[in-house]
VOKOL-753209 format. One record per residue (C-alpha): x, y, z. Coordinates in steps of 0.2 Angstrom, whole numbers, plus 5000, padded with zeros to 4 digits. Example, Ala and Ser with C-alpha at 12.3 -4.5 7.8 and 13.67 -1.06 7.14 Angstrom:
! VOKOL-753209
506249785039/506849955036/
! end
This chain:
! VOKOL-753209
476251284916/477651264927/477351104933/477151064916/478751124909/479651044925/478750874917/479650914901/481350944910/481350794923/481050684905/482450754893/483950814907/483350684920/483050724938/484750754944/485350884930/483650974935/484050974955/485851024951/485451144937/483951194938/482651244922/481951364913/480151404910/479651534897/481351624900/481651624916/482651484925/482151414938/483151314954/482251154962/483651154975/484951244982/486451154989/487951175001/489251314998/491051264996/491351395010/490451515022/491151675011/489551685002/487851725016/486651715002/487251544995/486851485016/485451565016/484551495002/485551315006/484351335023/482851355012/482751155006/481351055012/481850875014/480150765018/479850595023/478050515017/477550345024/476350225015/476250324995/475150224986/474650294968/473750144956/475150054943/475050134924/475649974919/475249824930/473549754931/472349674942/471449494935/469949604932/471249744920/470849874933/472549944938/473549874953/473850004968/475450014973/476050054992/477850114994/478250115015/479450255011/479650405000/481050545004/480750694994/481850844991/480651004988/479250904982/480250794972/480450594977/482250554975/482250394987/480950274990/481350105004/480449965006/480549895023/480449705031/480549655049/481249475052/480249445068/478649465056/479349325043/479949435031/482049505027/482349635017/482649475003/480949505003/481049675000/482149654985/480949534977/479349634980/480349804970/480549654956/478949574955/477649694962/478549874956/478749914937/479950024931/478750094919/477750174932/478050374934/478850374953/480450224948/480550274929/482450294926/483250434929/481550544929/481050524947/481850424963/483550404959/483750244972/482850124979/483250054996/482749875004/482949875021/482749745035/483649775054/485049685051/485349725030/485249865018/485149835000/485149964986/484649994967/484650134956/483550054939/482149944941/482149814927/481049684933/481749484937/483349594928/483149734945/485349704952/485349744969/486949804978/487449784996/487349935005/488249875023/489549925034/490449765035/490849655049/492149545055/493049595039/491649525029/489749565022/488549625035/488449755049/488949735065/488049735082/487549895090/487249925107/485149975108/485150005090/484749895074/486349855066/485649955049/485350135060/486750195051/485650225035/484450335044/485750405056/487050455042/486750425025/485050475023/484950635036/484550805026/486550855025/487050715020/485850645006/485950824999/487850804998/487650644989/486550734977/487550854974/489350784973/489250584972/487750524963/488350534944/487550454928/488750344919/488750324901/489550174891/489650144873/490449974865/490549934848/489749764842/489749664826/488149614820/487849554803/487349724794/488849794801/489549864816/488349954828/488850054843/487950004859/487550114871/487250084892/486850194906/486950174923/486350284939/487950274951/487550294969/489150264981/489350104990/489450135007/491150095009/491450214997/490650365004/491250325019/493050345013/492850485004/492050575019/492950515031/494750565022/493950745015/493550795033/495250725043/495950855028/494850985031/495350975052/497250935050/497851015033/499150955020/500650885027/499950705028/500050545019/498350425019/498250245013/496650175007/496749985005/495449934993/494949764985/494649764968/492649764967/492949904977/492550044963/494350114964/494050234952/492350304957/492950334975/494550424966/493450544955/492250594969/493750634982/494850724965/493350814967/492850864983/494750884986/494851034975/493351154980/493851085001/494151245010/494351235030/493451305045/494251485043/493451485024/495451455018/495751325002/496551175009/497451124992/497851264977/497751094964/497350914965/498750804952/497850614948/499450504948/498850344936/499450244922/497750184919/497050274904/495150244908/495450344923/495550504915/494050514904/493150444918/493650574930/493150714917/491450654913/491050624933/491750814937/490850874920/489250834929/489550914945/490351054938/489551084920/491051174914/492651114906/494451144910/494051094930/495050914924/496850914911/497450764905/499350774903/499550674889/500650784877/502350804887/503150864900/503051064896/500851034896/501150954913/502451134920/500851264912/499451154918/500451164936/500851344933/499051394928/498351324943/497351184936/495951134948/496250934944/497650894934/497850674929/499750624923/501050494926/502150494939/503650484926/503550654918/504150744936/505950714936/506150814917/504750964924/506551094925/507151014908/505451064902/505351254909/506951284902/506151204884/504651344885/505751484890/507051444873/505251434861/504851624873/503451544884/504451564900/503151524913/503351544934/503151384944/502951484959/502451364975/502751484987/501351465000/500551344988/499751144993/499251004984/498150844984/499150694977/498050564975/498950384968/498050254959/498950084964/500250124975/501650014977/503450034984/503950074966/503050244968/503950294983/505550304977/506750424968/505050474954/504250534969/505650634978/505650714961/504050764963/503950824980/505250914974/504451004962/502651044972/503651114986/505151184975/505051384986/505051305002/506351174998/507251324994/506851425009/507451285018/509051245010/509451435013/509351415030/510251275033/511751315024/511851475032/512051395049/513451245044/514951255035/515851115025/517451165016/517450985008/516251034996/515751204986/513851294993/513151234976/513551044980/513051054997/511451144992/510951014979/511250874993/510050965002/508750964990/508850784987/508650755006/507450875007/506550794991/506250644998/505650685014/503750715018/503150895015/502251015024/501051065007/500850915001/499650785005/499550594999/498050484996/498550314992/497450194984/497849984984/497149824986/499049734991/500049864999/501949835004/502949845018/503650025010/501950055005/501150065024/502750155031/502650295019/500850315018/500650295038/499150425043/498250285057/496650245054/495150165065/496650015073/497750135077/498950115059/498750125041/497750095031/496850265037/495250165026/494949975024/493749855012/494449705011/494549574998/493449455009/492149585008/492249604992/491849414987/490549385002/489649524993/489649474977/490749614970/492249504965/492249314963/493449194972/494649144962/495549014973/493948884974/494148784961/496048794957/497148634951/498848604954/499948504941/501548424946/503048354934/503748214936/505448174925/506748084923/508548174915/509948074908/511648154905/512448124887/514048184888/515448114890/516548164906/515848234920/516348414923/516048504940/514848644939/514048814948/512548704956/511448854957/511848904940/511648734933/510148704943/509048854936/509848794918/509148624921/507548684926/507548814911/507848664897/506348554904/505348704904/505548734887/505848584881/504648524867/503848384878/503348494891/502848644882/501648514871/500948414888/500548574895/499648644877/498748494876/497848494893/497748664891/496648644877/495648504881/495148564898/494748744889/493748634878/492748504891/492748654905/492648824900/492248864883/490448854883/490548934900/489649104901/488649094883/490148994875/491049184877/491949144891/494049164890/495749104897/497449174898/499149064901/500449134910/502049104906/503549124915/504749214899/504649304883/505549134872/504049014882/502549154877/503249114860/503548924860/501848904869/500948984853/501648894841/501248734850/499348794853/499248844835/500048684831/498848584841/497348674836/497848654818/498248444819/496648434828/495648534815/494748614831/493648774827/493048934838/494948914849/496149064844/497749124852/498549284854/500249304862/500749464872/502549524877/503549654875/505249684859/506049564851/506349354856/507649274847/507549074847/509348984851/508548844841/508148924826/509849044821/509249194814/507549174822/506649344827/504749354834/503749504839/502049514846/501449584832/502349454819/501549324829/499549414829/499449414812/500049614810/498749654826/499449824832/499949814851/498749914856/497349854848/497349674857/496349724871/494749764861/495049614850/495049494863/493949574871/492749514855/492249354852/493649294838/494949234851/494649164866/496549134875/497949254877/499449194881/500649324890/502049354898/502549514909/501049594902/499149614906/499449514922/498949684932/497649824929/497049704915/495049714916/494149584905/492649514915/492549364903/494149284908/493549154917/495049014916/497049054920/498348924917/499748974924/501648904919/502649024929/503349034946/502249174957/502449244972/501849374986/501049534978/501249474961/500349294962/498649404969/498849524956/498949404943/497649284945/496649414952/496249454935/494949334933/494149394948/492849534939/491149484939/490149464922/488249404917/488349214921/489849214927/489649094943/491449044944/493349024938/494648874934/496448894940/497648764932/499248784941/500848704934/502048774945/501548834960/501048764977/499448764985/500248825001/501448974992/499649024985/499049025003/500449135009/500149264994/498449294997/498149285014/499049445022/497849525009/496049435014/495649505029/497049635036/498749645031/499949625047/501749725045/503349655054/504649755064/505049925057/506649975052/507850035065/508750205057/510250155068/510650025054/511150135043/512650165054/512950005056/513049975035/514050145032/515350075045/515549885036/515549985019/517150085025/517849925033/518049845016/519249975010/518549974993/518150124995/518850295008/517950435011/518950535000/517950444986/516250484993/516650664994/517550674978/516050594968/514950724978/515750874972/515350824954/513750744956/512950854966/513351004955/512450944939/511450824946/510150854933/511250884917/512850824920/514150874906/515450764898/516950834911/515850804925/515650614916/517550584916/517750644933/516450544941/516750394932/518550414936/518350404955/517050264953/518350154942/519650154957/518650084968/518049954955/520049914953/519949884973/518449774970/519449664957/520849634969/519749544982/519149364982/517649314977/516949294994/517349454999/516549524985/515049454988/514949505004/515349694999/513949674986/512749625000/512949765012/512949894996/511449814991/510649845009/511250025014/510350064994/508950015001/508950035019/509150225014/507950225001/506750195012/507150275028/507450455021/505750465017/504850435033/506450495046/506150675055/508050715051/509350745039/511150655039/512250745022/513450635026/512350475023/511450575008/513050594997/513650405002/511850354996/512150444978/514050364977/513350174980/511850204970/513050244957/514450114961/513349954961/513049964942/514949984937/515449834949/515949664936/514349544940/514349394949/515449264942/516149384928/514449394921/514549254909/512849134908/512948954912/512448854898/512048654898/512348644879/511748464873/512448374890/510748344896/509148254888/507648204894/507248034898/505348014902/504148144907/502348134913/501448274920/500148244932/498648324942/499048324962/497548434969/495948494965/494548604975/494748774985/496048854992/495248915009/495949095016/494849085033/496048965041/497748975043/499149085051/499649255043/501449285037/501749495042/502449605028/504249595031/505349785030/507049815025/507549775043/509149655040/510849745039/511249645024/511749475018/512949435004/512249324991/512849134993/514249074985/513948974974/514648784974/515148684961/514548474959/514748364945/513348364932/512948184935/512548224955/511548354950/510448264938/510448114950/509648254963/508448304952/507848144947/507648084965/506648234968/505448224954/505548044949/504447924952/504847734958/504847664940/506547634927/506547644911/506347454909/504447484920/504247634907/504247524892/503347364902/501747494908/501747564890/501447394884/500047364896/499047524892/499147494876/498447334877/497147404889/496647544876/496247404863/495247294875/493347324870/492647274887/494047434894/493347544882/491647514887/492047524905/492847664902/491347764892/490247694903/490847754919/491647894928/493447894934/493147824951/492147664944/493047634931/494647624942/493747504953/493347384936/495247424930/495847334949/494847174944/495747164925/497247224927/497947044934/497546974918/498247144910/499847094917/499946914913/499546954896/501547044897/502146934908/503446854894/505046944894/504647054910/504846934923/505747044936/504447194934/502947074934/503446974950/503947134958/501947204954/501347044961/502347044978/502447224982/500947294987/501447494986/502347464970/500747394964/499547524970/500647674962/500647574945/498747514946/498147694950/499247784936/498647674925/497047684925/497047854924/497947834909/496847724900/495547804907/495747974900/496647914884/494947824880/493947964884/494948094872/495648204882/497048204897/499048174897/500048084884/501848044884/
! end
């Protein structure tokens, strides 16, 4: 009867709701397993925790329900290794021993081909939650089996910052699976607090209508996730708040998983004297997946509601759920600086509520931690979670000094903001990153196995050797423009170099002939390449480098698209308020205007369906973007350091059939690629910290330049400092007053000089901003100097009087052709690494700027990305192609043929190609004869250009 009733439950609840939970039978309920206290405050809970029987069984053999012998009599299956938890398989392992012919390859095929699903002990869900193939040297894992279908998963340590397991000295190199992950304790724990079942619904066309699909997966932790997670909940449970961790991840590392399960076990941790390490654990995440996923992991732990909020009302949700003591509470890190502003809200409405931290600590754990996130938003949060011994401190320091320069209510709130900023005692950090910063290792510093952070490590070459994330520097394409400008005014007026420089490189960037160049290799290689690609679903983004190029390149794809009647190609544009177009007065395009009336945030799930198949972006979706079935980038926009990984890392996820990407660079060098994503493939090396003394040495050069006196610092203190938070429209005059003679100082100097000043401000800004969160001191006087620059910058006239350089119509372009220079991987296991560089220089003013006349300029530019041919070449090679396009025998050699033959038949026709032209062309034709490299460069971009122009697809002029 009980078995019976058991049966019943394992089928409906599945086999981890019944061990967790238990079930009832006629009534009563009854427990399958009893698992590990939170603490040692309940005996009983220890006791019956003792009572568990964990047995291994070796060679289970049962005959199949469904496979079948030639004869139809029922196949015997013999399983090496069943692990069962009071009667109840939960893990079965096959194992293989390479010295007898056989890996545990082997082992994942035989679970395939000779185990069925179907059958009682792997049935989903019901009985053994994972499977295990196993050799000495690798450890493979699955939770469903689905036949061929059956994913296996990596389940190794990594070596060498790669796949595999290391050597062990008189061990296998796969003992950790028998020594750690699968003794009693610790598959008991995964049981209870890791293993979750993760339910996904989607919503699909078909042609009755839209139907909600429905997916289910068994979730077992990575090792490199479990090891995190264990590894950081027990240096917390030994050490306490008071410690700031960094866990550098790759994407493919399942971030959010490894979130939710240490969210979890963060807020039941209690330490060896049976004490509660953190009162609440705060989620700090923009992404909104996180929080549902979070909630629906915990609910199964847990079974109740309200251990997870979601702050996604305002500020006053965020002060009760704080307040009320919240076990896990998910919010953005913006909403911290206005938590006062919102406990002065509830008390007006007469829900005055006590934020008392007095004795209390917290978990902080921050999904994507950058330098951005270590800043002002965070002081203000720190702030806030240690707001009663901030106090307690402040108390006591103003006791001991004195400082008749400023009122006790000024030098108080100074010390808050110092205080603020530096780390606190009852708060701990647990950062999560694939490319962490300079700032980034500073602050989050707690060493892990090397000695420094990262305190946990899976790196990105891990990631791709095991299959979790695909490489999306093998097959990428470089582009490389080569024109010719001519200036069209008359005169000749000297002008700013720099300024004029980035406005020449801003009008060939949008200029018509470019942007159409670009679109239409764009869309022929999205064509030939990509779009048939993953089940014809697969999907590209471009990347532009402003909002007015997002909205020139779609109107030239939908152009294009349009005048080549192509079907099954559709566009949608992203980026952010309102572009107005110099070239069209009265001009204004939005997003929205330009999707066809698509709300903002509904473009995700519409491209994520099968209408459009490009987005073209700029500033948005290039990070935390998830579509596994962008396959292809084409990128039109300078990238650099931490941005250039995050950005093309979006096409890195994995997908059904998704084998590999395409990168289509138009602006960007192999080698700056290289630099960007190597400090992040292996390990990330830092430079030289910062040296605090530096901080003296700017204060002193800032004071040197008499802009500004000390007086000035101390005045602006006494005002800012005593309304930091709510400043009234006195205090505005008054501060604004002391800031507008220094500004009038500022004016009187040269221009040189200003630059200079602006240099050093800039620095000491951010020299302080990032010392005063890691230093073990406080300086007042730096702190109020800090708040004066920080507010002085902004109100200083900007370079050059703030007017923009502007070419007007004294430049047009002459010839332009755009052309491939490289193709094939970009290989990040060679090659030096370039260290993370600090905040280490005591400042540098930004150059002067030098003024040259247009024509030099354009002269420059022509010599640096010309080529060796005039315009009198142009028109002569012109003739030639066009000539060799209407030449039958070309065009059959051309159809006939790939790229490489077809430019050996071009060489043998091209004499006579020539001659045919000769008339009128005499210089350029002897000149082709006699000069060899001339000859070369003409011969091979012309056939190229026949080449491809016959074909249909490739460059035109």
């Amino acid at each position: 009867m009980v078995l019976d009733s058991l049966a019943k439950e394992l089928a409906s609840k599945g086999a981890l709701g019944v061990l967790r939970h238990g079930f009832k039978c006629y009534g009563k309920e009854l427990r399958l397993a009893w698992f590990q206290p939170n603490s040692g405050m309940n005996p009983e809970s220890a006791a019956r925790y003792a009572t568990n029987r964990l047995t291994i069984t070796r060679q289970v053999a049962f005959p199949s329900q469904v496979l079948k012998r030639p004869d139809g009599s029922p196949r015997t299956c013999i399983v090496d290794v069943v692990l069962s938890l009071n009667g109840l398989p939960v893990v079965t392992v096959e194992l293989k021993n390479p010295l007898t012919g056989q890996r545990a390859a082997d082992a994942c095929k035989q679970y395939q081909i000779d185990r069925d699903g179907r059958d009682l002990l792997f049935r989903f869900k019901e009985r053994a939650l994972v499977h295990f193939a196993v050799d000495p040297d690798e450890a493979w894992m699955t939770t469903e089996l689905k036949g061929a279908e059956t994913l296996f998963l990596p389940f190794n340590r990594g070596h060498g910052f790669g796949a595999g397991n290391p050597p062990v000295a008189g061990n296998w190199k796969t003992h950790y699976l028998w020594d750690e992950v699968l003794r009693a304790d610790s598959l008991l724990d995964i049981l209870q607090r890791f293993m979750h079942l993760d339910v996904s619904e989607r919503t699909i066309d078909t042609p009755t209508g839209k139907r909600t699909v429905r997916r289910e997966a068994m979730i077992f932790p990575r090792y490199h996730q479990l090891d995190a997670v264990r590894k950081l909940v027990g240096h917390a449970r030994a050490h306490g708040p008071g410690r700031n961790y960094l866990v550098q991840h790759s994407a493919g590392s399942g971030k959010s998983n490894s979130i939710a399960w240490l969210a979890h076990r963060l807020a039941s941790l209690h330490d060896g004297n049976d004490a509660k390490v953190f009162d609440s654990v705060i989620v700090i995440t923009d992404r909104r997946v996180l929080d549902q996923q979070l909630q629906n992991t915990i609910y199964q732990f847990e079974h109740k509601t309200g251990v997870v909020e979601k702050i996604d009302e305002n500020t006053q949700q965020l002060a009760k759920a704080l307040a009320g003591g919240t076990p896990i509470i998910i919010t953005t890190l913006q909403k911290f600086p206005f938590i006062s502003q919102a406990i002065r809200t509830l008390e007006k409405k007469g829900e005055g509520l006590a934020l008392d931290t007095a004795g209390k600590r917290f978990a902080v754990i921050v999904d994507e931690a950058h330098s951005s996130q270590s800043g002002e938003t965070v002081a203000a949060l720190k702030g806030i979670l240690n707001k009663d011994g901030i106090a307690d401190a402040i108390a006591a320091q103003l006791g001991e000094e004195e400082d008749d320069a400023l009122s006790e209510e000024a030098r108080a709130a100074i010390l808050k903001e110092v205080m603020s900023r530096a780390r606190q005692p009852n708060l701990s950090f647990f950062a999560f990153t694939a490319t962490p910063k300079f700032k980034t290792k500073a602050v989050f510093d707690e060493p892990g196995p090397s000695g420094a952070a990262p305190f946990h490590e899976y790196t990105m070459r891990q990631a791709i050797e095991e299959g979790f994330i695909l490489d999306v520097l093998q097959n990428y394409t470089t582009y490389k423009r080569f024109f010719g400008l001519v200036k069209q005014a008359e005169g000749d007026r000297e002008v700013p170099k720099k300024a004029a420089a980035k406005a020449l490189g801003q009008f060939l960037e949008l200029h018509p002939v470019n942007v159409e160049q670009v679109v239409q290799v764009v869309i022929e290689h999205f064509r030939l390449k990509v779009m048939h690609e993953l089940g014809g679903r697969a999907k590209a983004m471009v990347v532009t480098a402003s909002r007015l190029s997002a909205v020139k390149y779609k109107q030239a794809f939908d152009r294009y698209i349009k005048d080549k009647g192509y079907s099954g190609i559709r566009a949608l544009v992203a980026f952010s308020g309102t572009v107005e177009d110099p070239d069209i007065p009265g001009s204004s395009f939005t997003e929205v205007s330009m999707n066809n009336g698509l709300p903002e945030r509904e473009l995700p799930e519409r491209f994520a369906g099968e209408e459009y198949r490009i987005l073209i972006v700029a500033e948005k979706y290039q990070t935390g973007f998830d579509q596994p079935l962008l396959q292809t980038m084409y990128v039109v926009k300078k990238l650099a350091g931490v941005q250039a990984v995050q950005t093309l890392s979006r096409l890195n996820r994995t997908a059904v059939g998704k084998t590999r990407t395409f990168v289509l660079d138009f602006r960007n060098e192999e080698e700056d690629i290289f630099k960007a994503f190597k400090p992040y493939y292996e390990t990330t090396p830092v430079g030289e910290n910062a040296d605090p003394q530096k901080l003296n040495e700017l204060h002193h050069k800032l004071l040197q330049a008499a802009i500004f006196t000390p007086q000035d610092v101390t005045d602006f203190a006494a005002v800012w400092f005593k309304a930091i938070r709510d400043p009234s429209g006195q205090d505005h005059k008054q501060m604004n007053a002391v800031l507008d003679r220094c500004v009038a100082r500022f004016k009187e100097r040269d221009e040189e000089a200003q630059e200079a000043f602006r240099g050093v401000l800039t620095a000491y800004r951010n020299l302080y901003g990032f010392l005063s969160q890691i230093l073990p001191y406080f300086d007042e006087e730096l702190e109020r100097l800090y708040a004066f620059v920080r507010n002085l910058g902004p109100k200083l006239p900007p370079p050059g009087g703030g007017v923009r350089f502007t070419l007007d119509d004294e430049v047009a372009l002459k010839f332009f052709r755009l052309q491939q220079v490289s193709e094939g991987a970009i290989d990040l296991q060679t090659g030096e690494i370039d260290p993370l560089k600090g905040p280490t220089d005591v400042g540098t003013s930004r150059q002067m700027d030098t003024e040259v006349a247009l024509s030099t300029l354009v002269g420059q530019l022509n010599e640096r990305f010309g080529t060796d041919f005039t315009e009198a070449d142009q028109l002569f090679f012109d003739q030639v192609r066009a000539t060799a396009e209407n030449n039958e025998q070309v065009i059959e050699a051309a159809k006939a043929n790939n790229e490489a033959n077809f430019a050996a038949y071009f060489s043998r026709v091209l004499d006579d190609l020539f001659i045919q032209r000769m008339e009128g062309n005499d210089e350029i034709f002897s000149r082709v004869m006699s000069d060899k490299q001339f000859r070369s460069a003409a011969q091979e971009h012309l056939a190229r250009e026949v080449f491809e122009r016959i074909r249909g697809y490739g460059h035109r002029e």
